[in-house]
C-alpha positions as CSV (number, residue, x, y, z in Angstrom):
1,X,5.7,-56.6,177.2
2,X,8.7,-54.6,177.4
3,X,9.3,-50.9,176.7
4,X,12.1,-48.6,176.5
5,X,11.3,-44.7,176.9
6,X,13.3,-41.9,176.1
7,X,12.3,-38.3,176.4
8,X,13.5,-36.4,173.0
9,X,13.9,-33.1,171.6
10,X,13.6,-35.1,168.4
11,X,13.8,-38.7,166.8
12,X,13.3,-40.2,163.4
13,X,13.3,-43.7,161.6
14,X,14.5,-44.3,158.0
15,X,14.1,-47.4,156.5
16,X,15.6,-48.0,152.7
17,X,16.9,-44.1,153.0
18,X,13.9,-42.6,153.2
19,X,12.0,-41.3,157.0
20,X,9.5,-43.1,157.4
21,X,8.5,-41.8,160.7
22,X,9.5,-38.8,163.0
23,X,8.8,-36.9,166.1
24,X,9.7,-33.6,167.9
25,X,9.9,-33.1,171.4
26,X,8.5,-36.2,173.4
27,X,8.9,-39.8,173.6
28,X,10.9,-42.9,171.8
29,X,9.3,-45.9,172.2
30,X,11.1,-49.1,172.0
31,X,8.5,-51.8,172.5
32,X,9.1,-55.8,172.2
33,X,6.1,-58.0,172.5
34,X,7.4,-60.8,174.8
35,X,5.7,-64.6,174.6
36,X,3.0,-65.0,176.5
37,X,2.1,-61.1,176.4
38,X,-2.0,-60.4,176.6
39,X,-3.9,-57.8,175.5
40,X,-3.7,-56.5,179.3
41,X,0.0,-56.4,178.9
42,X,-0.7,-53.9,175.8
43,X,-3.2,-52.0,177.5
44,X,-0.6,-51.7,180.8
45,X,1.5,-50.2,178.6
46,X,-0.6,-47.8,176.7
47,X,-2.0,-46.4,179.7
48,X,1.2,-46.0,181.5
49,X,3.6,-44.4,179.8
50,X,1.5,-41.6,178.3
51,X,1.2,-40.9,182.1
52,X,4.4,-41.0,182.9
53,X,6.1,-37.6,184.1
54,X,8.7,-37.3,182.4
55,X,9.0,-33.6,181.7
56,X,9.9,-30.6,183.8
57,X,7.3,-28.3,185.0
58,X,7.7,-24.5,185.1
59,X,10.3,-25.1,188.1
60,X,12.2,-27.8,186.6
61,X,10.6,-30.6,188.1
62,X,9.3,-33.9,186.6
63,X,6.2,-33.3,187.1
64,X,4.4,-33.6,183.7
65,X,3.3,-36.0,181.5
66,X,3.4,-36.4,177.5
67,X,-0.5,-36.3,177.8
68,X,-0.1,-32.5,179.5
69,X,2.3,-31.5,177.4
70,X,0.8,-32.6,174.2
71,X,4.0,-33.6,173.0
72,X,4.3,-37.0,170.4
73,X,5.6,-40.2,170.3
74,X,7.8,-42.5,168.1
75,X,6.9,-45.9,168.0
76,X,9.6,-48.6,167.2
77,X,9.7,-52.2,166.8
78,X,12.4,-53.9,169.2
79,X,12.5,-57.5,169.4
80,X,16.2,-57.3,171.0
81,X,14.4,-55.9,174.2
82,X,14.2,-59.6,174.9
83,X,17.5,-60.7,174.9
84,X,18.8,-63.0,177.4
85,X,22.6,-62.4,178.2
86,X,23.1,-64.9,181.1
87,X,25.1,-67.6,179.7
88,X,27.8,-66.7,176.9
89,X,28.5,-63.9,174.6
90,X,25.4,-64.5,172.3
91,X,22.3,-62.9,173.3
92,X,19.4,-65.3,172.9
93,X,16.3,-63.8,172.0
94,X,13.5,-67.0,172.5
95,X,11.8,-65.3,174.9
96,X,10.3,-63.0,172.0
97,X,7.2,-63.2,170.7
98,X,7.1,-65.1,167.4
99,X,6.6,-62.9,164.4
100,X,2.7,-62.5,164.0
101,X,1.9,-61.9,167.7
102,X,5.0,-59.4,167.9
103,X,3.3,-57.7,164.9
104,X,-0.3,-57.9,166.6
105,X,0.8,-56.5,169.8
106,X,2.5,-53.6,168.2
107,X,-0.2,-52.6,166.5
108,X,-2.5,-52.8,169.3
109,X,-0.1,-50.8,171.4
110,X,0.0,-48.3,168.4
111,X,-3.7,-47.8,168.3
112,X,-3.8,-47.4,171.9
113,X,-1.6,-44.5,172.0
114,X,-3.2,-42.8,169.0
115,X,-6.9,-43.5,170.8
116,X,-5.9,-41.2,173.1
117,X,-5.4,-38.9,170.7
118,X,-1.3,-38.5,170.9
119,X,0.1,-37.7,167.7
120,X,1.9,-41.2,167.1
121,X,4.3,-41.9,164.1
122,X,5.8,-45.4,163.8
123,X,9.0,-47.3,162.6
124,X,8.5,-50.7,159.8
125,X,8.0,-54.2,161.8
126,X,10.7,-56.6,160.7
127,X,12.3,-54.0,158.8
128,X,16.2,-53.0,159.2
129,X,15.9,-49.6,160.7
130,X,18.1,-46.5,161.3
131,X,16.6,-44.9,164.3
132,X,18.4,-41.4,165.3
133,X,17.3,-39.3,168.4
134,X,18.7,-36.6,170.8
135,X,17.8,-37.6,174.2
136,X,16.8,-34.9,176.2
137,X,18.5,-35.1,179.8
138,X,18.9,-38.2,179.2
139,X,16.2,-39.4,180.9
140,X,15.7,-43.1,179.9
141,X,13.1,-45.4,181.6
142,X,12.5,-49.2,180.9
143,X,9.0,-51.2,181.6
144,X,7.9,-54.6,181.7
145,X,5.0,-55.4,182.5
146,X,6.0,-59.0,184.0
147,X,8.6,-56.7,186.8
């Protein structure tokens, strides 16, 4: 499973014009579910990142986590996190999981996160989405569970 975190003073998905989903100061999610992911790979994932210390304690240091700073999360849909560039100008993206597993895994990581009771809002699956942010640093990290 592959993720793509980004700390934020604020993101939000719209789908058809209207937000369907939003967050202030915390994380973006990107998350592709990747063929051959397990429900380890979602639980990897949903125990990691709400760990990870991504925000600056009291003297500027990255020392705290979304969990300590009871900020929320954005969760987003990403198949193209799986795109294979190696040969030509096409990115290939067979390395995906197919449709209903993609689907299934996001939802598990989704309830994983909100079991831990982080405040979790969520983009459409399959759905063509405008996502907007401001990326706070930038600080920008990017899992797999397979690296």
């Amino acid at each position: 499973m592959r993720a793509l975190i980004q700390r934020v003073t604020r993101a939000e998905v719209v789908v058809e014009g209207s937000v369907i989903g939003k967050c202030d100061a915390g994380l973006l999610v990107l998350i592709c579910a990747m063929q051959g992911d397990t429900d380890e790979d979602v639980a990897q994932l949903a125990r990691k990142i709400p760990k990870l210390r991504m925000f600056n304690d009291e003297n500027g240091k990255t020392n705290v986590s979304l969990l300590q700073t009871g900020g929320e999360m954005l969760i987003v849909s990403q198949f193209t996190l799986a795109a294979d560039t190696k040969s030509g100008n096409r990115p290939g993206f067979s390395a995906a999981a197919p449709p209903d597993e993609g689907r299934a895994k996001y939802e598990a990581f989704i309830d994983a996160i909100r079991s831990q009771n982080i405040a979790a809002q969520t983009g459409q699956f399959g759905a063509a989405m405008e996502v907007s942010l401001v990326n706070d640093g930038p600080f920008t990290i990017w899992m797999d569970t397979r690296a």
